[in-house]
N, CA, C and O atoms as a Maestro MAE file, in Angstrom:
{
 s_m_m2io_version
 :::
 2.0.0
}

f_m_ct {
 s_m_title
 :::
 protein
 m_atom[312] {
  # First column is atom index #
  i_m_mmod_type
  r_m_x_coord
  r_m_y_coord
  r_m_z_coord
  i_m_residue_number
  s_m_chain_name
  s_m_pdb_residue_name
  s_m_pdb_atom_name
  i_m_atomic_number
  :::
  1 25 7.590 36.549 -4.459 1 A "UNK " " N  " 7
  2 3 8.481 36.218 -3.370 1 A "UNK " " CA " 6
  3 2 8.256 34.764 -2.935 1 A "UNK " " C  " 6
  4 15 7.146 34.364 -2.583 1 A "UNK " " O  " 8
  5 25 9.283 34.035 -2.971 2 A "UNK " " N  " 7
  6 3 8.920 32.582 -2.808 2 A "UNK " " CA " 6
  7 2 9.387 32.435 -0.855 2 A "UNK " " C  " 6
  8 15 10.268 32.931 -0.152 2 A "UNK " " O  " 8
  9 25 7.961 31.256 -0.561 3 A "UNK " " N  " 7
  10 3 7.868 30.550 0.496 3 A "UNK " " CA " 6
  11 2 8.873 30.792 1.412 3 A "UNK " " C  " 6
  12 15 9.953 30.833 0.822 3 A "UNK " " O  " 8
  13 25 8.961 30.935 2.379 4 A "UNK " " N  " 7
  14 3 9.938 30.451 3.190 4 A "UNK " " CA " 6
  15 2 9.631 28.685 3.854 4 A "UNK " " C  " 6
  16 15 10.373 27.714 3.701 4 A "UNK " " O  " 8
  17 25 8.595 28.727 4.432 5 A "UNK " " N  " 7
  18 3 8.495 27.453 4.695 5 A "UNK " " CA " 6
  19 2 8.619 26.125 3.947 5 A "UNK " " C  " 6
  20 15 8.876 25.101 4.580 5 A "UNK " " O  " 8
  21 25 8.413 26.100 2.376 6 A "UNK " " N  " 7
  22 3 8.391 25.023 1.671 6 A "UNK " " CA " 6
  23 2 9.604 25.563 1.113 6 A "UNK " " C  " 6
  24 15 10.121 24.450 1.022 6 A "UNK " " O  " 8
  25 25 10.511 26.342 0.654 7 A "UNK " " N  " 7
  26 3 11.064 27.662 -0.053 7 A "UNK " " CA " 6
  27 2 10.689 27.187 -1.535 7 A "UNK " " C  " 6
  28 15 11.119 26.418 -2.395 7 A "UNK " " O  " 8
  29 25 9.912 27.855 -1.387 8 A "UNK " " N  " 7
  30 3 9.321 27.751 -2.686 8 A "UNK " " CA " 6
  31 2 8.485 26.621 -3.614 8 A "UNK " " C  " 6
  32 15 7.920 26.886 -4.675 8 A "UNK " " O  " 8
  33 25 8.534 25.418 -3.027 9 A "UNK " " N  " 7
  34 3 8.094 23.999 -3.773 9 A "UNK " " CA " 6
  35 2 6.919 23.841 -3.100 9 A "UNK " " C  " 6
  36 15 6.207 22.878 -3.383 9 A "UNK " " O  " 8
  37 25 6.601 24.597 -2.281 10 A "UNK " " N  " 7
  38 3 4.731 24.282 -2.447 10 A "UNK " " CA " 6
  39 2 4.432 23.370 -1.392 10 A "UNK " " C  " 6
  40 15 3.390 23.404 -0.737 10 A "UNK " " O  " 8
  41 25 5.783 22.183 -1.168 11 A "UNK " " N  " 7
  42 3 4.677 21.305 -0.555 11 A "UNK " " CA " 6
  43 2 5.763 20.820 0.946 11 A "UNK " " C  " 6
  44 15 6.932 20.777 0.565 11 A "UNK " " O  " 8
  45 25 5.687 20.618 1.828 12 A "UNK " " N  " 7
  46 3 6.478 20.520 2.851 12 A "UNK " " CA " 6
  47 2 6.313 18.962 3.392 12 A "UNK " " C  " 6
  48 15 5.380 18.436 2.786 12 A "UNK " " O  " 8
  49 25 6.809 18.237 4.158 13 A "UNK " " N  " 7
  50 3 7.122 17.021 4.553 13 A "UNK " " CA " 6
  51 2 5.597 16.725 5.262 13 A "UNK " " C  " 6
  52 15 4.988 17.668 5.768 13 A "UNK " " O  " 8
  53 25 5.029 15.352 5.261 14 A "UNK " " N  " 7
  54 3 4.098 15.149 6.221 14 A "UNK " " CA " 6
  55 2 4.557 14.849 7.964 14 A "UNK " " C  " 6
  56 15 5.224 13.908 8.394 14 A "UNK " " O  " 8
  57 25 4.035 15.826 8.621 15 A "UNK " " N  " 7
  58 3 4.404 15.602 10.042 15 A "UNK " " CA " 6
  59 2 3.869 13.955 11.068 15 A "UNK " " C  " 6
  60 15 4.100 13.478 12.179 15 A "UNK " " O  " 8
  61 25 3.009 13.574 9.751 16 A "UNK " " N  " 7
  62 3 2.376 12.572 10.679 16 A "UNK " " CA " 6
  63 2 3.275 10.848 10.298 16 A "UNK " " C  " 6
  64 15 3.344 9.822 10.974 16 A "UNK " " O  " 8
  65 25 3.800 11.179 9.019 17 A "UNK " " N  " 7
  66 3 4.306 10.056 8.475 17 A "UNK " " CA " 6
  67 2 5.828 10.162 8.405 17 A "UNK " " C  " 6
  68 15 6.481 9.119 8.363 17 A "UNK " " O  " 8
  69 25 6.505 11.482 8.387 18 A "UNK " " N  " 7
  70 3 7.457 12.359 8.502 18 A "UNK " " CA " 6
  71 2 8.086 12.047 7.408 18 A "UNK " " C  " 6
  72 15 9.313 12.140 7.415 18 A "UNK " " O  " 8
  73 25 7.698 11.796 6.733 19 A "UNK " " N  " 7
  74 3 7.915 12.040 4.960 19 A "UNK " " CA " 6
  75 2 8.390 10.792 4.640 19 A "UNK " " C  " 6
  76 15 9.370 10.640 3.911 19 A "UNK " " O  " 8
  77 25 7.700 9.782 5.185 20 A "UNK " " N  " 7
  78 3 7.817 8.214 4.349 20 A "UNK " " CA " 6
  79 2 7.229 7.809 3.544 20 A "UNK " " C  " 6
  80 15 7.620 7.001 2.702 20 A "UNK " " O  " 8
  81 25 5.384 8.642 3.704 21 A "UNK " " N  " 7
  82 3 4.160 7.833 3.187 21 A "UNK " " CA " 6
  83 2 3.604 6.264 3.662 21 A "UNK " " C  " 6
  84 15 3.018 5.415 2.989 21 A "UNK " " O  " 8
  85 25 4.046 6.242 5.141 22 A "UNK " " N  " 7
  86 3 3.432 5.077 5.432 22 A "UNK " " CA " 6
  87 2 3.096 5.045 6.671 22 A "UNK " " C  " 6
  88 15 3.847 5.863 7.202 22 A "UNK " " O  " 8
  89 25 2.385 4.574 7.507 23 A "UNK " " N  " 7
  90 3 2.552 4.802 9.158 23 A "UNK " " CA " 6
  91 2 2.496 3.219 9.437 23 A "UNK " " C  " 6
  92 15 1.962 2.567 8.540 23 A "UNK " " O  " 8
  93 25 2.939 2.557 10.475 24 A "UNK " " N  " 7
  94 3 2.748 1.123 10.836 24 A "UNK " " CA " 6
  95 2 2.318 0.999 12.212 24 A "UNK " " C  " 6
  96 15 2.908 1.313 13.246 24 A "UNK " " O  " 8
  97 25 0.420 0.138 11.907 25 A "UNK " " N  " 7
  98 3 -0.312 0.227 13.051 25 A "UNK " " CA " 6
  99 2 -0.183 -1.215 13.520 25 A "UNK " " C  " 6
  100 15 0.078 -2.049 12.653 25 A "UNK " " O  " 8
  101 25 -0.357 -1.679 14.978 26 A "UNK " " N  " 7
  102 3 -0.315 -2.657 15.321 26 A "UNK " " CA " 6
  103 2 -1.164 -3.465 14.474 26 A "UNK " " C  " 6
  104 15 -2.176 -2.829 14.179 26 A "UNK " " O  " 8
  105 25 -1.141 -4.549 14.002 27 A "UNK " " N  " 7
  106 3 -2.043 -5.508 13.832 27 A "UNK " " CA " 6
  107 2 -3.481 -6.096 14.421 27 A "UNK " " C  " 6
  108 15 -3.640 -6.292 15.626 27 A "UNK " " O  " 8
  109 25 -4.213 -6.280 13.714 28 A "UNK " " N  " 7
  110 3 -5.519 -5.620 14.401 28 A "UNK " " CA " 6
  111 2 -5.811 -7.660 14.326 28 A "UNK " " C  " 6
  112 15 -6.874 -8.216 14.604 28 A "UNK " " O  " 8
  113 25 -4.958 -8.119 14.030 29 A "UNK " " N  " 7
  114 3 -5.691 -9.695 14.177 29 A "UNK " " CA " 6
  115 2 -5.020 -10.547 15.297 29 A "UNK " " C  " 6
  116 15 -5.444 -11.545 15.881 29 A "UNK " " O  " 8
  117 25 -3.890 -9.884 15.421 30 A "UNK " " N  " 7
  118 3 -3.216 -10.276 16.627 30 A "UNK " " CA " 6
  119 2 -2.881 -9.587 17.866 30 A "UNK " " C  " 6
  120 15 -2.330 -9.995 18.888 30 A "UNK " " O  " 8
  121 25 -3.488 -8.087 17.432 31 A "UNK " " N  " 7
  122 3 -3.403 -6.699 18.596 31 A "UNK " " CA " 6
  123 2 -1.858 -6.734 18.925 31 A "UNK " " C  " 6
  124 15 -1.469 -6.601 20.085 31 A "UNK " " O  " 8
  125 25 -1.033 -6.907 17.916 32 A "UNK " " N  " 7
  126 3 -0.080 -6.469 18.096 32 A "UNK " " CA " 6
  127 2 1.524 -7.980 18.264 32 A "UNK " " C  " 6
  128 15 2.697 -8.032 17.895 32 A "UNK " " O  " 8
  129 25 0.683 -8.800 18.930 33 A "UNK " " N  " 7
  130 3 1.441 -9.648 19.427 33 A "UNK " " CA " 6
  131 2 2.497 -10.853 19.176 33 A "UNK " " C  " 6
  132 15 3.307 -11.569 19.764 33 A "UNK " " O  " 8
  133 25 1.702 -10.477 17.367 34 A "UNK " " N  " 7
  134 3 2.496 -11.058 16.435 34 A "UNK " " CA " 6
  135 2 2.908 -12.818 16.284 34 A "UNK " " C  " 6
  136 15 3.807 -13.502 15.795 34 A "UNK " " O  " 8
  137 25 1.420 -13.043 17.163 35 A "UNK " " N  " 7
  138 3 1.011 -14.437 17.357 35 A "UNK " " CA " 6
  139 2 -0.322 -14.558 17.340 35 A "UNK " " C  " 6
  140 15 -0.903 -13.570 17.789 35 A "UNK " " O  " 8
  141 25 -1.024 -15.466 16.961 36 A "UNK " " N  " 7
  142 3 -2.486 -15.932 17.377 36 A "UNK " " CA " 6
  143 2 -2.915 -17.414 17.750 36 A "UNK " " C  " 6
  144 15 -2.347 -18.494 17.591 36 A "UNK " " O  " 8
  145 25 -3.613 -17.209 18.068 37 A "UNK " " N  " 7
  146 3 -4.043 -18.667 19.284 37 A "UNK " " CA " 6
  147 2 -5.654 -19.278 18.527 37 A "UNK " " C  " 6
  148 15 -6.620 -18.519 18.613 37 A "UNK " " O  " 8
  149 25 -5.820 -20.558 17.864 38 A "UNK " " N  " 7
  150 3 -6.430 -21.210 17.483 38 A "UNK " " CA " 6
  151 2 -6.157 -22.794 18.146 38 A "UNK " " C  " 6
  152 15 -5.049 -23.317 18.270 38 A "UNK " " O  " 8
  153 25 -7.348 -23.336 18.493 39 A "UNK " " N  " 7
  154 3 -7.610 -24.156 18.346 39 A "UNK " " CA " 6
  155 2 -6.738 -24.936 19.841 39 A "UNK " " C  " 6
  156 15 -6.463 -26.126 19.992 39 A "UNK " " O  " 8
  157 25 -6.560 -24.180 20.457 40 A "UNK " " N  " 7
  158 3 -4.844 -24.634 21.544 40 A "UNK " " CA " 6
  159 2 -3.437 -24.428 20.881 40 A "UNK " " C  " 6
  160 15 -2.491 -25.009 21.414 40 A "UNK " " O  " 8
  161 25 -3.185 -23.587 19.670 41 A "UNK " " N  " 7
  162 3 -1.957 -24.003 19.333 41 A "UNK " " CA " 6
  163 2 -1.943 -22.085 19.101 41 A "UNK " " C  " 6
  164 15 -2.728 -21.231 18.689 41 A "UNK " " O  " 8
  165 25 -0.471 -22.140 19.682 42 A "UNK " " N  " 7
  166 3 -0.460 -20.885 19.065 42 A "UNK " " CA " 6
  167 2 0.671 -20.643 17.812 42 A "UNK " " C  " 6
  168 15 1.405 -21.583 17.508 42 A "UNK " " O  " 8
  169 25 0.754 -19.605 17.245 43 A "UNK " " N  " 7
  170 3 0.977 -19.475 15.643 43 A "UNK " " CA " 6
  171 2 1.760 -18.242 15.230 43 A "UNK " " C  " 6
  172 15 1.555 -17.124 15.703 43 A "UNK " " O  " 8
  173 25 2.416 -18.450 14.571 44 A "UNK " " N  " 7
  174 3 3.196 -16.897 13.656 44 A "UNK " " CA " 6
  175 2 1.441 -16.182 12.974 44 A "UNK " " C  " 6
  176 15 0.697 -16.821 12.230 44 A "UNK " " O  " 8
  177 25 1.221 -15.034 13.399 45 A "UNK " " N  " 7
  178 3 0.236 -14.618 12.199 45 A "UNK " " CA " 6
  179 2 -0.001 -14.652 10.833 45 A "UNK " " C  " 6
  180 15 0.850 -14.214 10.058 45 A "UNK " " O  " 8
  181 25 -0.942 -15.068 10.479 46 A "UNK " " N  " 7
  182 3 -0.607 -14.638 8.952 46 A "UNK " " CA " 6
  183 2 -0.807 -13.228 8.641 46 A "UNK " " C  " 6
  184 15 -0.091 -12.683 7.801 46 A "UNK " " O  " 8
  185 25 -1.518 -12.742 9.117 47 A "UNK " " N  " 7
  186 3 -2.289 -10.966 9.090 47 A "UNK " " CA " 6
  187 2 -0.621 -10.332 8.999 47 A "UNK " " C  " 6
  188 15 -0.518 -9.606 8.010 47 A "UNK " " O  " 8
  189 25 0.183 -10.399 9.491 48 A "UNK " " N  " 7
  190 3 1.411 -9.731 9.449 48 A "UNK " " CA " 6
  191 2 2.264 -10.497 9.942 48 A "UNK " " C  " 6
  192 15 2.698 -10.037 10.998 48 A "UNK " " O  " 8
  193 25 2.872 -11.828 9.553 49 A "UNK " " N  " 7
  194 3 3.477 -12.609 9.835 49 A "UNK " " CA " 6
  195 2 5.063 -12.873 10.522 49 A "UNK " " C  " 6
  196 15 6.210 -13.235 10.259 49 A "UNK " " O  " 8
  197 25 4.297 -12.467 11.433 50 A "UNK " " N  " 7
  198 3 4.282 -12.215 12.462 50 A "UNK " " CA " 6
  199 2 5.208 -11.340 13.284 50 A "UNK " " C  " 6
  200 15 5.827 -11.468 14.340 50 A "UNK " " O  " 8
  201 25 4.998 -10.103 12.079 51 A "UNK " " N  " 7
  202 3 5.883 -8.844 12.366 51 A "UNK " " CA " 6
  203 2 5.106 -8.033 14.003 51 A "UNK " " C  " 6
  204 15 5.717 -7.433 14.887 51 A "UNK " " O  " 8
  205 25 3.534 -8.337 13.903 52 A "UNK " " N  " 7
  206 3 2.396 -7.436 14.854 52 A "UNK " " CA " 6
  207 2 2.467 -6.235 14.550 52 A "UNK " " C  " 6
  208 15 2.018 -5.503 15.432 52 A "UNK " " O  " 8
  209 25 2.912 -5.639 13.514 53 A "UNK " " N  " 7
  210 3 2.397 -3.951 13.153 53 A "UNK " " CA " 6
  211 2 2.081 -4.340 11.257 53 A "UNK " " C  " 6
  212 15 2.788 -5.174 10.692 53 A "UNK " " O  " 8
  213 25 1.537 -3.982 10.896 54 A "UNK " " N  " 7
  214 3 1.022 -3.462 9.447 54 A "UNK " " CA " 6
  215 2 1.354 -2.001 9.295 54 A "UNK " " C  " 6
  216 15 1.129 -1.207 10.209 54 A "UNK " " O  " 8
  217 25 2.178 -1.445 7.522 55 A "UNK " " N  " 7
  218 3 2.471 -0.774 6.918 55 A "UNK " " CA " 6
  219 2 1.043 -0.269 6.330 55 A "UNK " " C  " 6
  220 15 0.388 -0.926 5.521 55 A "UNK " " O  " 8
  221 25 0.833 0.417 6.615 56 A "UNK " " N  " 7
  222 3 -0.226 1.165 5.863 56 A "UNK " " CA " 6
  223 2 -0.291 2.634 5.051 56 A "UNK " " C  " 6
  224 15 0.025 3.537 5.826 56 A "UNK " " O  " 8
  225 25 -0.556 3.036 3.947 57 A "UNK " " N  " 7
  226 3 -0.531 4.717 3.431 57 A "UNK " " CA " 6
  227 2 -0.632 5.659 4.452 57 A "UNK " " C  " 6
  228 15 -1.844 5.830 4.581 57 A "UNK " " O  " 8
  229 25 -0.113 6.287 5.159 58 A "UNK " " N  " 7
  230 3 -0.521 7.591 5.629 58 A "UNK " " CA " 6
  231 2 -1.649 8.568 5.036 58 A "UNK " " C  " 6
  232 15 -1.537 9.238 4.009 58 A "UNK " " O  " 8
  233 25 -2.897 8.502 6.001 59 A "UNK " " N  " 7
  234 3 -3.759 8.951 5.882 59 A "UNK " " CA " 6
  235 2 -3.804 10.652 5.563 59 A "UNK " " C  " 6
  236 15 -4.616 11.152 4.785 59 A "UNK " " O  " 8
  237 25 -2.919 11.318 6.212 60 A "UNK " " N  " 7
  238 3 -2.518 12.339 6.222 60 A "UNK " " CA " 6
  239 2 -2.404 13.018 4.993 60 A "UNK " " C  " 6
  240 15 -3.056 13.959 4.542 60 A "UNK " " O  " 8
  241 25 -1.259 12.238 4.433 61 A "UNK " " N  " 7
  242 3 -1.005 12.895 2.974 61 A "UNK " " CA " 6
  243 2 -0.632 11.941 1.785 61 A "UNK " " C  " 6
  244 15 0.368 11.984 1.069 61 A "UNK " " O  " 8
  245 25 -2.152 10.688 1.745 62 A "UNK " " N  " 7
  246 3 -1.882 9.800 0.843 62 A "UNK " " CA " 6
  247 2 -0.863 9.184 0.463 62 A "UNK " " C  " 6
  248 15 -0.392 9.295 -0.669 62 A "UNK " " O  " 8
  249 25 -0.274 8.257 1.621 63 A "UNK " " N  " 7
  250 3 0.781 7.777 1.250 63 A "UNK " " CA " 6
  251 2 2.516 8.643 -0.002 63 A "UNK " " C  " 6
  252 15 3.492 8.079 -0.497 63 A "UNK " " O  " 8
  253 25 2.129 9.918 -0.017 64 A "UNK " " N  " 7
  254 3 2.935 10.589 -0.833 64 A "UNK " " CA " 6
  255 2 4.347 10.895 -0.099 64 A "UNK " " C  " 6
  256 15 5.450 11.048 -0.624 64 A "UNK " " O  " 8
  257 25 4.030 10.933 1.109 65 A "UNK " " N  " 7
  258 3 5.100 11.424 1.973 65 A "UNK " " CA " 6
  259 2 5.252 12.961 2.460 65 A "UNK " " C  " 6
  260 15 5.974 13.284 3.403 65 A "UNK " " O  " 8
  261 25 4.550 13.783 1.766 66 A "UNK " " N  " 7
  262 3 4.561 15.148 1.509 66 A "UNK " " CA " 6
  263 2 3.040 16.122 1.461 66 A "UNK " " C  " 6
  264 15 2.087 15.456 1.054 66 A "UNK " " O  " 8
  265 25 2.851 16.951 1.664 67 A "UNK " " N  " 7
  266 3 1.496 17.586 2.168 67 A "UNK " " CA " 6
  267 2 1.605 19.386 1.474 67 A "UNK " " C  " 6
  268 15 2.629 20.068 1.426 67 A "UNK " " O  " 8
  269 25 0.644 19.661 1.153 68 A "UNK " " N  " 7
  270 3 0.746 21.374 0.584 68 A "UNK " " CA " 6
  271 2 1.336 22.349 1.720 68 A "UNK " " C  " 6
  272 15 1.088 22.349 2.926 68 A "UNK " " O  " 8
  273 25 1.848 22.845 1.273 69 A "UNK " " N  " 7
  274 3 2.625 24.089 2.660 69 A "UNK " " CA " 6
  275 2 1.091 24.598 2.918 69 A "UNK " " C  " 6
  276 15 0.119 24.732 2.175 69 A "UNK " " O  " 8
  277 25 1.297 24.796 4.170 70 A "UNK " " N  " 7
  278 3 -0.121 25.635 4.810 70 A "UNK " " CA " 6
  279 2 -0.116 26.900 4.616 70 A "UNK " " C  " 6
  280 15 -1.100 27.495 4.176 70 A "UNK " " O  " 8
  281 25 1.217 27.583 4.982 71 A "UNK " " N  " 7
  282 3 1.735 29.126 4.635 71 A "UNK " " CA " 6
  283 2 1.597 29.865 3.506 71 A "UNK " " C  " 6
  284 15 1.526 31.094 3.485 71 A "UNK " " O  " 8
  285 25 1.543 28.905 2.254 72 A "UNK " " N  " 7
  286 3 1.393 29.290 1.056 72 A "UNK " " CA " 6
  287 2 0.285 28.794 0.228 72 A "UNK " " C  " 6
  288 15 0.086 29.132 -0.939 72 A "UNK " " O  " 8
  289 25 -0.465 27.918 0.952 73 A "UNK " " N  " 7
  290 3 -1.464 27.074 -0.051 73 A "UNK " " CA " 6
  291 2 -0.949 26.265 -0.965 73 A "UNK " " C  " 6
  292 15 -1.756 25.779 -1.758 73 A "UNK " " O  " 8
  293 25 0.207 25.975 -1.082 74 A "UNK " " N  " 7
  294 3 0.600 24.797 -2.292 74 A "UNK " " CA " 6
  295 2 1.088 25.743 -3.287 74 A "UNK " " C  " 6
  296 15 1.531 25.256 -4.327 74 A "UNK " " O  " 8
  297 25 1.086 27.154 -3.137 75 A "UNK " " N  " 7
  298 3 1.617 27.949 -4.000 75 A "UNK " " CA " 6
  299 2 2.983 28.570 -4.546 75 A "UNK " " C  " 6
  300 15 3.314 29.178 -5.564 75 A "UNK " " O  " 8
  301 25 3.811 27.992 -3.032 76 A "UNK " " N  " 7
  302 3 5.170 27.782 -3.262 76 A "UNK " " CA " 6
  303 2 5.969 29.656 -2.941 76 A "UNK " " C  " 6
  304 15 7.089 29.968 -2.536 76 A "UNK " " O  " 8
  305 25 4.455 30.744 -3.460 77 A "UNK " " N  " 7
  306 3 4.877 32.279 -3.048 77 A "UNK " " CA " 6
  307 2 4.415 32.630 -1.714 77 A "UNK " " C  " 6
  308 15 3.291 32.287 -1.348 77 A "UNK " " O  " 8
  309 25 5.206 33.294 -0.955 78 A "UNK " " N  " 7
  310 3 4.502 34.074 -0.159 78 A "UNK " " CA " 6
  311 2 3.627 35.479 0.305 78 A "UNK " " C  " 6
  312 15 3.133 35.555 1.430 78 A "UNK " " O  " 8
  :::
 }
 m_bond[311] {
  # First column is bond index #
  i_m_from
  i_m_to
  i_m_order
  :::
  1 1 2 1
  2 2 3 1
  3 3 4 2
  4 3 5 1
  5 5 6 1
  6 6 7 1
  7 7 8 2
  8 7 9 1
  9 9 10 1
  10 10 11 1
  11 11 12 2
  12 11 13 1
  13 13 14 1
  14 14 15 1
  15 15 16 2
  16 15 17 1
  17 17 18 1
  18 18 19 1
  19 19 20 2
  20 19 21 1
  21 21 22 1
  22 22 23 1
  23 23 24 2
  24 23 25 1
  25 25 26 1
  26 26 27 1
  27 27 28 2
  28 27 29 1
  29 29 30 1
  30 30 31 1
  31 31 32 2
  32 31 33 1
  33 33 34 1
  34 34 35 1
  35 35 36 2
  36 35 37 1
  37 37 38 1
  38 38 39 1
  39 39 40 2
  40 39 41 1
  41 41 42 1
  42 42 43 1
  43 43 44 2
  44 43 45 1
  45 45 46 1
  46 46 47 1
  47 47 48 2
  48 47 49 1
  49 49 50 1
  50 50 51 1
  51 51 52 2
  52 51 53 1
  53 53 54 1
  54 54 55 1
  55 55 56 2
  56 55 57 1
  57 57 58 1
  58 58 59 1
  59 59 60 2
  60 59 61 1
  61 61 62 1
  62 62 63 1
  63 63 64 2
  64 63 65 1
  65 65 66 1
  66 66 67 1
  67 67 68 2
  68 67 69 1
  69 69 70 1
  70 70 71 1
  71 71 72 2
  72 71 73 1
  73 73 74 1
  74 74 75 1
  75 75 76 2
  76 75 77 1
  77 77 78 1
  78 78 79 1
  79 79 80 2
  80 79 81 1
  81 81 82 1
  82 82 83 1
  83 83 84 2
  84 83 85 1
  85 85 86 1
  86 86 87 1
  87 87 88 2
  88 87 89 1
  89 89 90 1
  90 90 91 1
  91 91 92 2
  92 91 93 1
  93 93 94 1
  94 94 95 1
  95 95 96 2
  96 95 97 1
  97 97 98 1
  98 98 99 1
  99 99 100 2
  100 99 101 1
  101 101 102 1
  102 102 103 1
  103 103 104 2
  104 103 105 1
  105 105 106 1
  106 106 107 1
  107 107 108 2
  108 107 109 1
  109 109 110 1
  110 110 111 1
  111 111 112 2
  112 111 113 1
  113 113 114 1
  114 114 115 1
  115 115 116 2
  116 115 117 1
  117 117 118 1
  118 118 119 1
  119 119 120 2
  120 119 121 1
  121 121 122 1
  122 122 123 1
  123 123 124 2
  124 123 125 1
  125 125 126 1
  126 126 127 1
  127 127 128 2
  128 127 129 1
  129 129 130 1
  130 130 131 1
  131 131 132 2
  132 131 133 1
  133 133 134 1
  134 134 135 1
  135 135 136 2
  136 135 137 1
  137 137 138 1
  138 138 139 1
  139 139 140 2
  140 139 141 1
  141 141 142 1
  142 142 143 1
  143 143 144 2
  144 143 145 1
  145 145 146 1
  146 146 147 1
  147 147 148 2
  148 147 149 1
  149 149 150 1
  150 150 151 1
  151 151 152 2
  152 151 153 1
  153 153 154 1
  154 154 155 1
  155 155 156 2
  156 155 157 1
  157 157 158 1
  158 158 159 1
  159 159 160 2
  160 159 161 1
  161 161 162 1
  162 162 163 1
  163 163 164 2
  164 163 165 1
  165 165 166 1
  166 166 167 1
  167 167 168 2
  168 167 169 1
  169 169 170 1
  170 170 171 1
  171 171 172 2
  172 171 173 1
  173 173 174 1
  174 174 175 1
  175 175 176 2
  176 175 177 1
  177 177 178 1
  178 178 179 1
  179 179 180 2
  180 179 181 1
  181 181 182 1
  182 182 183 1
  183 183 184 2
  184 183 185 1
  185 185 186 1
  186 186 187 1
  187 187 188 2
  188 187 189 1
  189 189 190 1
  190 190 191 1
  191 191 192 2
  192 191 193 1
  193 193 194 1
  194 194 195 1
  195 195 196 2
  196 195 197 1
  197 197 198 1
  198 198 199 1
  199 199 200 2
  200 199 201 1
  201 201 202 1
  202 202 203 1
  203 203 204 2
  204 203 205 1
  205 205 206 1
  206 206 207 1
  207 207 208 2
  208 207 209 1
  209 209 210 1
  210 210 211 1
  211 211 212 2
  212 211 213 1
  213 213 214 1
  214 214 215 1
  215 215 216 2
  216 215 217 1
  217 217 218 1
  218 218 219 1
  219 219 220 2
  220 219 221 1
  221 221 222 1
  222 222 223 1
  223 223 224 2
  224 223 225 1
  225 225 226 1
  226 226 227 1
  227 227 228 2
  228 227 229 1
  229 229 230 1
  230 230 231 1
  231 231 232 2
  232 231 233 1
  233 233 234 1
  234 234 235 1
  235 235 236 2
  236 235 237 1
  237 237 238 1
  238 238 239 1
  239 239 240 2
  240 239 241 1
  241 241 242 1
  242 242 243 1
  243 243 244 2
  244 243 245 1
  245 245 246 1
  246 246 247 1
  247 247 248 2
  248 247 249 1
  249 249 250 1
  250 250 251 1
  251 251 252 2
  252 251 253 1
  253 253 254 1
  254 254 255 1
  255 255 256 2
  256 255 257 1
  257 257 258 1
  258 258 259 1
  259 259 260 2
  260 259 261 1
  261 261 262 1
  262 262 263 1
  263 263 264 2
  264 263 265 1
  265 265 266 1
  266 266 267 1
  267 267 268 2
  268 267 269 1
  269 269 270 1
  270 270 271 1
  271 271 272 2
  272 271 273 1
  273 273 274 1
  274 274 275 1
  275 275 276 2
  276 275 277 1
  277 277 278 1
  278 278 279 1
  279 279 280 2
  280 279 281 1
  281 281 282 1
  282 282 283 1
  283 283 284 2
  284 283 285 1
  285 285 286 1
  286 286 287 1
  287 287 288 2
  288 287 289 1
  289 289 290 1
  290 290 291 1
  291 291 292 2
  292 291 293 1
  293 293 294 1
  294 294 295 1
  295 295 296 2
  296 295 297 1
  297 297 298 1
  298 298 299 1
  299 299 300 2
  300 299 301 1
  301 301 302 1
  302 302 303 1
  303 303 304 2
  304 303 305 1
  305 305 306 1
  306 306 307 1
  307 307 308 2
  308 307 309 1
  309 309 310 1
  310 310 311 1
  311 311 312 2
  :::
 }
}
């Protein structure tokens, strides 16, 4: 009897990345601000130029986008 929750494919969307495979954290060199300050001058970042968030893999479910159904174990039956 196949899954209801995945219906059948085993593996269901990641809730944390919501099925992109990426999450985007503020920038940790500019805390976000998408500027930095040297010297008296301030600057486009280079760390994320000067977007202030970084793309990173989703930790969750390895950048895949997708995670094993919990309901079924990745087994796709119920």
């Amino acid at each position: 009897m196949q899954c209801n929750d995945c219906e059948g494919k085993g593996k269901v969307e990641c809730s944390e990345c919501e099925g992109i495979g990426s999450i985007d954290l503020d920038c940790e060199k500019c805390m976000g601000e998408g500027t930095t300050r040297e010297g008296g001058i301030t600057t486009r970042c280079p760390e994320c130029n000067g977007e202030g968030r970084i793309s990173e893999d989703c930790p969750d479910c390895d950048g895949e986008g997708q995670k094993d159904c919990e309901s079924c174990g990745g087994s796709g039956e119920a």
